[in-house]
C-alpha positions in Angstrom: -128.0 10.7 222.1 -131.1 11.5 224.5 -131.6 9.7 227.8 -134.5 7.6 226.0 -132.5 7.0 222.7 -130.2 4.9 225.3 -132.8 2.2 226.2 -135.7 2.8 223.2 -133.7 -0.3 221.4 -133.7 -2.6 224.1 -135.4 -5.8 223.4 -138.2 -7.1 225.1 -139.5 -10.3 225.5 -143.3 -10.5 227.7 -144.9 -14.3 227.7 -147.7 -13.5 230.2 -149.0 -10.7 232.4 -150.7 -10.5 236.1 -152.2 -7.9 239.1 -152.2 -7.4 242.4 -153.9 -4.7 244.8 -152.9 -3.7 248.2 -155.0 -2.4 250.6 -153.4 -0.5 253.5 -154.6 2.0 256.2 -152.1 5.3 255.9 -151.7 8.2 258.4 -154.5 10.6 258.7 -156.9 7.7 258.7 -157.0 7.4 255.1 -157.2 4.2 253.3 -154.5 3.3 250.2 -155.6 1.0 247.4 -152.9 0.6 244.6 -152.5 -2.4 242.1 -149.4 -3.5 240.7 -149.1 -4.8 237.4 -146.4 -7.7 236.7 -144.7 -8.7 232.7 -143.6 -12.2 233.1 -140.9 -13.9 230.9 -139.2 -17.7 231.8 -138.0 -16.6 235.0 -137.8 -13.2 234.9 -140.3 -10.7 235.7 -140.4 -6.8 235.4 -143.4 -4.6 237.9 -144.6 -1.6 237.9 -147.1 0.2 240.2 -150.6 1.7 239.5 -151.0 4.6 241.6 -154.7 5.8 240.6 -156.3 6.5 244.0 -159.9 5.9 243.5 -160.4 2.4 244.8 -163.2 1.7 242.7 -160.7 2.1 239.3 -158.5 -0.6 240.7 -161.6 -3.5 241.8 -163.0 -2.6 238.5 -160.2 -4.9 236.6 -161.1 -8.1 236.6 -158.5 -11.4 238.3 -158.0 -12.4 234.7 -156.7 -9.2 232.9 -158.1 -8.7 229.5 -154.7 -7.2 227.9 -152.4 -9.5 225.9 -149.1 -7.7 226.4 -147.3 -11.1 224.8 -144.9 -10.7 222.2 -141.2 -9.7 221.4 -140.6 -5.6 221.0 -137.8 -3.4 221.5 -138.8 -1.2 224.5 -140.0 1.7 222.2 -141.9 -0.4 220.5 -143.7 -2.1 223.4 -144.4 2.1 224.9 -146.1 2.6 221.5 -148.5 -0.3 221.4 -150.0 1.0 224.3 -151.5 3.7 222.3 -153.9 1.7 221.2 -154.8 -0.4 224.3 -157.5 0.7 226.9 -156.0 -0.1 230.2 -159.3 0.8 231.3 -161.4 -1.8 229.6 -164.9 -2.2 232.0 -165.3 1.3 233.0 -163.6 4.7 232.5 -161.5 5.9 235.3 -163.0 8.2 237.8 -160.6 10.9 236.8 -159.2 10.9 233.2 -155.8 11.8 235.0 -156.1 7.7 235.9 -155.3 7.1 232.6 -151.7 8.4 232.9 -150.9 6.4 236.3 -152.0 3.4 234.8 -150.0 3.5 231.6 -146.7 4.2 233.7 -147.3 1.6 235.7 -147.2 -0.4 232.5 -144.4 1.0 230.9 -142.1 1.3 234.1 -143.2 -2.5 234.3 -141.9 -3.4 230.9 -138.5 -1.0 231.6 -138.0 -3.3 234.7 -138.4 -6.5 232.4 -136.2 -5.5 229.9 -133.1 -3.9 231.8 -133.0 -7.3 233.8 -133.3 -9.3 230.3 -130.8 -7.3 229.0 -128.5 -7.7 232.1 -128.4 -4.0 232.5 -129.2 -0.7 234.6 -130.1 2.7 234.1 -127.1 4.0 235.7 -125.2 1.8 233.1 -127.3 3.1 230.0 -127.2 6.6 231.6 -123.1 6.7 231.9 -124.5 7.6 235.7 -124.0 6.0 239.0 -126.2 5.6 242.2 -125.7 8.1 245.1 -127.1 8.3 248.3 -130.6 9.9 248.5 -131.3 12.9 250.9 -135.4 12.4 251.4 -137.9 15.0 253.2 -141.2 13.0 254.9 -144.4 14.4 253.8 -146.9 14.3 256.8 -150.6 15.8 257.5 -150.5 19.0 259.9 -154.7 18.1 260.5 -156.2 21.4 261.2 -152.8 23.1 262.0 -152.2 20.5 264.9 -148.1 19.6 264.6 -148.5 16.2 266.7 -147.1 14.0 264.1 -144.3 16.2 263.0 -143.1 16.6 266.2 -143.7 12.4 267.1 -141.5 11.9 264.4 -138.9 14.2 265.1 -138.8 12.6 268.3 -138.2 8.7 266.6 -135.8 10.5 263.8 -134.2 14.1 265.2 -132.9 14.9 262.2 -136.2 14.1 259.6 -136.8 16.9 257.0 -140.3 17.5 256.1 -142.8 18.3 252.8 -146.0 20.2 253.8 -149.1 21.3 252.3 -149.9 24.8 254.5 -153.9 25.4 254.9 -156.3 28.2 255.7 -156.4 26.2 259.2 -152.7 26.9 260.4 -152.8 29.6 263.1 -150.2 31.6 264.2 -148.7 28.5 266.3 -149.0 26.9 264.2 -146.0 28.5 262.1 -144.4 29.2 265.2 -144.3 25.7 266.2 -142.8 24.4 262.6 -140.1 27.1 262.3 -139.0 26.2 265.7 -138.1 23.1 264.5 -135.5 23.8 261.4 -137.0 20.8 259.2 -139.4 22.5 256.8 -138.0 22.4 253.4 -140.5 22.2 251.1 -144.2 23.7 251.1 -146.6 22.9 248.7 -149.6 25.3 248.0 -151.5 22.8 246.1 -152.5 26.0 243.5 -152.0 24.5 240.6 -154.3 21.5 238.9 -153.5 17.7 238.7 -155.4 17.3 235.6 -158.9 17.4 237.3 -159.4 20.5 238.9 -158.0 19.7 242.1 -156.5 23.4 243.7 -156.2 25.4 246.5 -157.7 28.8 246.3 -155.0 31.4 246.7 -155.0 33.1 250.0 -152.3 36.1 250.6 -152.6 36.0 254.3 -151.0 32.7 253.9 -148.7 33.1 250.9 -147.5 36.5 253.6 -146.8 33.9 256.3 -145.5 31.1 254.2 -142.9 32.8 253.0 -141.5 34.5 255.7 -141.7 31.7 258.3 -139.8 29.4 256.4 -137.0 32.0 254.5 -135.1 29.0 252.6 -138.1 26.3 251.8 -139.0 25.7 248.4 -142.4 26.7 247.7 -144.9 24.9 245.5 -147.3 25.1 243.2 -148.8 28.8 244.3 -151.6 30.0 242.0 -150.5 33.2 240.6 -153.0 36.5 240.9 -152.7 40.1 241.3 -152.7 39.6 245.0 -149.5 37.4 245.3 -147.9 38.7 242.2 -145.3 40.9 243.7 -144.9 38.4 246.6 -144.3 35.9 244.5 -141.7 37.6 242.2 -139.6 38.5 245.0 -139.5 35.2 246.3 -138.7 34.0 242.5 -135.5 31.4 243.1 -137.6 29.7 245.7 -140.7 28.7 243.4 -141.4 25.2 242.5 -143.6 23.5 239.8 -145.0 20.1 240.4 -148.8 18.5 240.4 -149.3 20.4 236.4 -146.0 18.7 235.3 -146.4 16.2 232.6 -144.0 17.2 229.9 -141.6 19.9 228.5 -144.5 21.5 227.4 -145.6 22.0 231.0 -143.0 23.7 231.9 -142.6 25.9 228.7 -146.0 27.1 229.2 -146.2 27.5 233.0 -147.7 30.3 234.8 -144.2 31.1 236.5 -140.6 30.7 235.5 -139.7 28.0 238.1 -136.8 27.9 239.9 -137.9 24.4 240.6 -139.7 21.2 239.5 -141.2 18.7 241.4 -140.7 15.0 239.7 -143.4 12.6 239.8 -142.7 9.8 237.5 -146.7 8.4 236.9 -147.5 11.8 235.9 -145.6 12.1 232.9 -147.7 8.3 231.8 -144.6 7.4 229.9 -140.8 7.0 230.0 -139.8 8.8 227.0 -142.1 11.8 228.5 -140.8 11.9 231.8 -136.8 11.6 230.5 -137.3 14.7 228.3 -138.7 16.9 230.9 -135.5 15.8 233.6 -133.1 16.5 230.3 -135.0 20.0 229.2 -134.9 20.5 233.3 -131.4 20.1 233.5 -130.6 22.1 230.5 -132.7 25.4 231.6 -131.0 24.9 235.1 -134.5 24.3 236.7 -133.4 22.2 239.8 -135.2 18.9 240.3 -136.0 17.2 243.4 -138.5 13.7 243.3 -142.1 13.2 244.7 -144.3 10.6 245.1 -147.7 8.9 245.9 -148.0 7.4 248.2 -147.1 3.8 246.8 -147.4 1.1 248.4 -145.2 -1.8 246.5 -142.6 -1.2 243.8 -143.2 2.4 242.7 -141.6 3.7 246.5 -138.6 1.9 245.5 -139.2 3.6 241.4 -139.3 7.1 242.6 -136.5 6.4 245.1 -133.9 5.2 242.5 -135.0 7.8 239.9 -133.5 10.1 242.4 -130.6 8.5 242.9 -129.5 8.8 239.9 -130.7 12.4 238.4 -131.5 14.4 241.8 -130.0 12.8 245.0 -129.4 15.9 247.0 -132.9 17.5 246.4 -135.6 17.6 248.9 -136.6 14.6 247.5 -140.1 13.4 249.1 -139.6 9.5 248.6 -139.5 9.0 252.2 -139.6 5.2 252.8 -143.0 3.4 253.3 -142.8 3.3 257.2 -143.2 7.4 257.2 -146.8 6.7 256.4 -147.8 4.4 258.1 -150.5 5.3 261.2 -148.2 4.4 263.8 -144.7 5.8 263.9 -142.0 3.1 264.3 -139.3 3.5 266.6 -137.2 2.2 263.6 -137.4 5.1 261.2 -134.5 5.3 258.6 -132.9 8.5 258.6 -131.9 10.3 255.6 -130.1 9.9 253.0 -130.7 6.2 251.8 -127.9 4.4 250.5 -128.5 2.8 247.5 -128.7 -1.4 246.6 -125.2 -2.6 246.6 -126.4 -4.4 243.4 -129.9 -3.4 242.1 -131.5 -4.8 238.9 -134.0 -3.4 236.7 -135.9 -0.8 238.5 -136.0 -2.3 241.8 -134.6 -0.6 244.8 -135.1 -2.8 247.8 -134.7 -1.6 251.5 -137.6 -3.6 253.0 -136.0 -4.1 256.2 -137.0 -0.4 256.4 -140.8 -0.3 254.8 
């Protein structure tokens, strides 16, 4: 029996739906809109987050959402009516890769409502239990400037940290990072999202990524004649994230990954994202979790994911507080414990967010 056979048949019961958007300023003076969508039932309620990063995809919907998600379904069921429902109903998305975000935000919604109907938990369907969470921060090196790493190694000593290395990193740059032991994971940001969004390959920096930081994972590198024997002999340490959407992905990637980064609103649905951790698992591709910058339920989503299929990766699910403009003085280290008694999806630490 597959990981989705296990909760395909559970049944469902949705009375009413609702949204909500936040609005939040994020480090790097950036500004975070996200909506979170809500299936209601008596008094129960399952949510799921929308994580499409155009703001103007998320004002489009109107207060008064025009689906009618009411009705009784098993879970499968409910996953395939969606097939026919455009979550996008006054405009199309401002990149068609919206689409997919969206339609996990819906399905992780109704996965939420219908483990906490059926008085149930993934760990329980998945014969699995919770651990503990090991979690990298991801944080913006601006220009090559370290500030913020270092701040927050000062508030957290022992933080681990996701990067994305650019053209602008000088020589201290690299100097200054590797001095610090905490770079585990560096993402190249070579290969596509969906809508052409990649970094040009540059060998210079491929050279000095790889041998500044000897035991980092290293993602999503564009592969060309000029890296290609760089590349191979750095093989084990090659990860495959931002393309990732299904086995299919994987089976047709660029590289044999040692690696693959998970990030659950990618793969648009449940049964999608559940076959590529199992075909992950059996081609002994390790996993680790990534994220997107959510800012309401889908943090605590991605964080329990990993609990239960990747807990000692260098999983970047870093609590909300790592993003935030200001660093707190109050930063939770790493790992995070896990809910003495979650239900559903939820994962709550908000002390910490």
């Amino acid at each position: 029996m597959t990981l989705y056979d296990r909760i395909a048949g559970l049944p469902l019961t949705i009375s009413a739906s609702d949204r909500t958007s936040r609005r939040r300023e994020m480090v790097g003076g950036t500004t975070r809109v996200t909506s979170t969508f809500v299936l209601l039932a008596e008094d129960e309620f399952g949510a799921g987050e929308d994580v499409t990063y155009e703001a103007v995809d998320h004002e489009a919907l109107p207060d008064t959402l025009p689906f009618d998600f009411a009705g009784e379904y098993t879970f499968d069921e409910f996953s395939q009516s969606l097939e026919a429902i455009d979550l996008f109903p006054t405009k199309p998305p401002e990149r068609e890769v919206s689409r997919t975000y969206r339609r996990w935000a819906v399905e992780s919604a109704a996965l939420d409502l219908a483990l906490k109907q059926n008085d149930t938990t993934l760990a329980s369907r998945f014969g699995r239990e919770y651990s503990p969470v090991r979690f990298v921060a991801s944080t913006p090196v601006p220009d090559g400037d370290t500030t913020r790493v270092e701040e927050t190694l000062t508030v957290n000593p022992t933080c681990e940290f996701a990067l994305k290395p650019t053209d602008a990193w000088t020589t201290d740059t690299f100097t200054r990072l590797a001095e610090t032991d905490a770079v585990r994971v560096l993402d190249l940001d070579g290969q596509s999202d969906g809508d052409g969004d990649s970094q040009a390959p540059n060998p210079e920096l491929y050279r000095r990524v790889f041998e500044t930081f000897p035991d980092a994972v290293v993602a999503d590198p564009v592969v060309s004649d000029d890296v290609h024997d760089l590349l191979a002999a750095n093989s084990e340490r090659l990860s495959l994230g931002a393309s990732v959407r299904s086995t299919a992905d994987l089976r047709d990637a660029p590289f044999e990954p040692d690696w693959c980064s998970i990030v659950p609103s990618r793969f648009g649905t449940v049964r999608s994202l559940l076959e590529t951790i199992e075909y992950c698992a059996e081609q002994d591709i390790s996993m680790y979790g990534s994220g997107q910058c959510e800012l309401c339920v889908g943090r605590g989503h991605i964080q329990l994911l990993a609990s239960l299929f990747y807990p000692e990766g260098p999983n970047d699910v870093a609590p909300r507080a790592y993003n935030k403009p200001t660093i707190r003085a109050d930063l939770r280290p790493s790992p995070l414990e896990p809910p003495k008694a979650p239900t559903g999806m939820e994962w709550k630490q908000l002390e910490f967010e």
